[in-house]
Structures are given as C-alpha cells and as structure tokens.
N, C-alpha and C positions, 0 to 999 in steps of 0.2 A: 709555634703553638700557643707562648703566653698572649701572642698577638690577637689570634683568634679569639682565646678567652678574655682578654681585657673588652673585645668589642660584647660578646654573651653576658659574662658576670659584671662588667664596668658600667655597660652602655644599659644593657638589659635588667640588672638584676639577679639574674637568675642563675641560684650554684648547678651547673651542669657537668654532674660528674659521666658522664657521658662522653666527654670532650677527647677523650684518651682513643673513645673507640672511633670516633671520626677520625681520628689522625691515621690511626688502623685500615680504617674502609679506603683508605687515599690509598696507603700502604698496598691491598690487595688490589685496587683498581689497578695502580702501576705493575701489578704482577699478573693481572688481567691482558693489560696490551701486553707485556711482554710475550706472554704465552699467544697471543692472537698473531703476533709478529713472526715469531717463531714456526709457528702451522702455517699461515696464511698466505703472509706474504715474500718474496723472494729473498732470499740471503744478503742481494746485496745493499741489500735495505733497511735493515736491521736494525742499526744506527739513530735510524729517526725515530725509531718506537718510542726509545724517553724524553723526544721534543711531542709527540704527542699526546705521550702520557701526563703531562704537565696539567693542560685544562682537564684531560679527563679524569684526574684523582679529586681537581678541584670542583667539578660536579658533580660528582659523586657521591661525595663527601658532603655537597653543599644540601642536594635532593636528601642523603638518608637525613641530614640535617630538619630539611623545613617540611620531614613528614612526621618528626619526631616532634615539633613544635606545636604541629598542625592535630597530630591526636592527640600528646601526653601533657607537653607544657603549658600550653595555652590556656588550659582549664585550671593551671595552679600559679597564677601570677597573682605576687603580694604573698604567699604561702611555701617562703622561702625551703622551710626543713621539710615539708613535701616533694618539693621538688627536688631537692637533694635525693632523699628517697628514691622516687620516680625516676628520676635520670640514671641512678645506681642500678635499679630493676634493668632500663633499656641496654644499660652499656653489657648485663651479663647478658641478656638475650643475642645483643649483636656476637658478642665472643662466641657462644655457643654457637650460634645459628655459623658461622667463621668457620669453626672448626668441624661440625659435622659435613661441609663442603671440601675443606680445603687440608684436613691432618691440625696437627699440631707446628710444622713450619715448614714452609716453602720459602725460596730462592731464585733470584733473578740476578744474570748475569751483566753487570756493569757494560755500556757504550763502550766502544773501543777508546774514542776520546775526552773521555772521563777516569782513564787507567794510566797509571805512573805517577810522577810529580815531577817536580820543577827545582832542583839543587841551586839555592841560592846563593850557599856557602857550604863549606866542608863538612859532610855526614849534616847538614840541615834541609831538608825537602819539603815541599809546600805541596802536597798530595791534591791531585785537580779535584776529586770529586771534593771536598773541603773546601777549597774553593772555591768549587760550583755552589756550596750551600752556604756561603758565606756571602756569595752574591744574591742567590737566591733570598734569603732571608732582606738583605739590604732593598730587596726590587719591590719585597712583600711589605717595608716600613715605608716606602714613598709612597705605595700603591693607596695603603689604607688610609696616609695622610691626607692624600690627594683627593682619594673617595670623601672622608669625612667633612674636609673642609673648603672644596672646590666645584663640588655636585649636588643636583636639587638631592639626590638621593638621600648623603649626608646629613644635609640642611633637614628632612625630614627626621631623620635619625636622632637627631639633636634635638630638634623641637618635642619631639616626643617623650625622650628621656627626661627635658627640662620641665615642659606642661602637659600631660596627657591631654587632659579636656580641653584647651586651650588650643592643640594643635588638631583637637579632633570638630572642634567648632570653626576650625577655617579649613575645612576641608581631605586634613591629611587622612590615607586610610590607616588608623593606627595599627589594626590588627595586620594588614598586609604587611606594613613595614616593621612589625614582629615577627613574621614570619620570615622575610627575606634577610631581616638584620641575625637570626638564628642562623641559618643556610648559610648567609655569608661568613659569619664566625666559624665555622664547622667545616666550610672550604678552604679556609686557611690551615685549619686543621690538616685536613686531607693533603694540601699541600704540603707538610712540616712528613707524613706517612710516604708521600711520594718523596721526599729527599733523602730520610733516610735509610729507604732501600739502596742506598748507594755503602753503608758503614755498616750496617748491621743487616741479620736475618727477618723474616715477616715472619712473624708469631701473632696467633689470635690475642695474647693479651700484652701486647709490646706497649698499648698505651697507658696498661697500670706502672710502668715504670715511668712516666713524664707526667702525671694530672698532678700529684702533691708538686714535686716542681713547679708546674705551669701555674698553678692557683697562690704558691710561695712568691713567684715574680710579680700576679699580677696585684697582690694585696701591700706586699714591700713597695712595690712601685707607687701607690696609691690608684686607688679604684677608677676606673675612667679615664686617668691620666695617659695618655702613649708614650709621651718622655719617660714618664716610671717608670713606666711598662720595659722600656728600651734600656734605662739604667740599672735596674735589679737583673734583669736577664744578663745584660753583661757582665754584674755584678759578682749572680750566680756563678757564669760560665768560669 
C-alpha cells in the first residue's frame, strides 16, 4: 500500500487520503470474483478465482482511481490541503456507497492451496497465505522498479515530476500521465485489498486502519524515494 502511495504522494504530490479506500475497492473486487466463482462457475474450479482476482482488484481499483483524478484531483493540483479535503470527502462516499451494497462485512473463503503452513521447526509454521503475500509484495517492488525505470512510461513519469513545462514542450501528455500515474498508484492499492483478504475480513472502512501507516512509511522513507519507501515499511512491520 506504501508503494502505491509513495508513486501518488512522492511522484505526484498529492495527499490522497483516499488511498485507504482503493485498497478496499481491491478488497471487494476479490470478493466480487469470489462470489461470481461461487454461482457461476463449476466447483471444480474454484481454486483459480484468486489467480483471477489478482488483475481484477488491480483494475478496479486503478479505474475507481483515474476517475477520481479525472473529476476531483485534477482541478486541485499545487492546492495541497484541498485536496487532502477533497480526497477525504471521496474516500467517505466510496465507504458509504460500499456499505449500502454490501452490509458492514463480508467474507471469502481462502484457495485450498493457500490454507495450512509449512513446519519448519518445532511449533514454528510459515502460514502459506503469508507467504503468498510476502511474495506478492516482493513482485509488486521489482514491478514498480522496473516500470519506473526501464519504460517510456516511467521515463514520462519522471520527466514530469522533475519539469512539468519542459516535458510538456517535448511532447509529453502531462495530464494523461497524471491520470494514469493516479490509477497506477491506486492499483497497487487494490492489490495490497486483494491480499489481505486472505488474514483478515472485508469491511467498508478496513482502509482507515492502514492510510496513517501508509503516509507514516512513505514520509519516514523520504518522499519519492522507493528504497525509503522499502526500508520504513520494513522498519515499521
């Protein structure tokens, strides 16, 4: 989750307190296919619902993202405690709007091989889904390294944070790649919602218990930085 936010508040600027409820919207998306899995397709199937749930909490999460950018943030760039504001306004309407769909907490049942752990020594077990999210997490820091610093996409990304005008006079679309660099923060998001359906319940406001956190890693870490970002979180954990 600080990952996502380090890319929004680091790269972007911009305090999105928000960020909690995308992690959330990942969260119900995975409880979305669950339920689709569940009705739709055959039992012995089942299994693969949270290899598919994977991208789809991650677009999910990235869409409610870059429409949130697209009507609310976009209009308040450089007008930081507005947008604090603003974002705060969005993230009650997502919970609300959460909970008049879905109750106060739903529940999905863990893959078969994501259940037990692994005795590595006497009474000490390495619990798979933990593990699953300990990889996961590890796939999401190469991922964003890799985006950042190995693709045109990135290379805009960068340009933009460093010279707006500058990269908007050689062509870059600044606003597009404010929108898509929001979405992508917010996907990640989504994905951190889709994991920890594996430890914990779905609750419409699971993500006001991680934003202080998430904004505590990415400001400890220093702002922009992904190393930081990586060693306060550990820090934290």
């Amino acid at each position: 989750m600080a990952l996502g936010l380090s890319i929004i508040f680091g790269q972007m600027g911009v305090i999105n307190m928000a960020h909690g409820e995308m992690m959330m919207v990942g969260a119900y998306a995975t409880f979305w296919m669950h339920e689709f899995f569940v009705h739709y397709i055959p039992e012995g199937l089942f299994n693969v619902y949270f290899i598919v749930a994977l991208p789809f909490a991650f677009l999910v999460a990235a869409a409610v993202g870059f429409v949130t950018e697209l009507v609310v943030v976009r209009h308040l760039y450089g007008r930081p405690l507005e947008t604090l504001l603003a974002t705060w306004g969005v993230s009650l309407v997502l919970i609300q709007a959460i909970r008049l769909l879905h109750g106060d907490n739903s529940a999905i049942n863990n893959p078969t091989w994501l259940r037990g752990g692994a005795e590595v020594l006497q009474n000490f077990v390495l619990p798979y889904n933990r593990c699953f999210i300990i990889v996961l997490c590890l796939l999401a820091l190469f991922g964003v390294r890799a985006l950042m610093n190995r693709t045109r996409f990135g290379l805009r990304v960068r340009a933009t944070v460093q010279n707006r005008d500058m990269a908007d006079s050689l062509g870059v679309r600044t606003r597009r790649v404010d929108g898509l660099t929001f979405a992508f923060g917010a996907g990640l998001a989504g994905t951190d919602g889709y994991a920890l359906t594996l430890i914990g319940g779905i609750t419409p406001d699971m993500g006001q218990n991680y934003i202080v956190d998430s904004f505590l890693v990415v400001v400890t870490g220093g702002v922009g930085e992904l190393i930081g970002t990586v060693g306060a979180g550990m820090g934290l954990g």
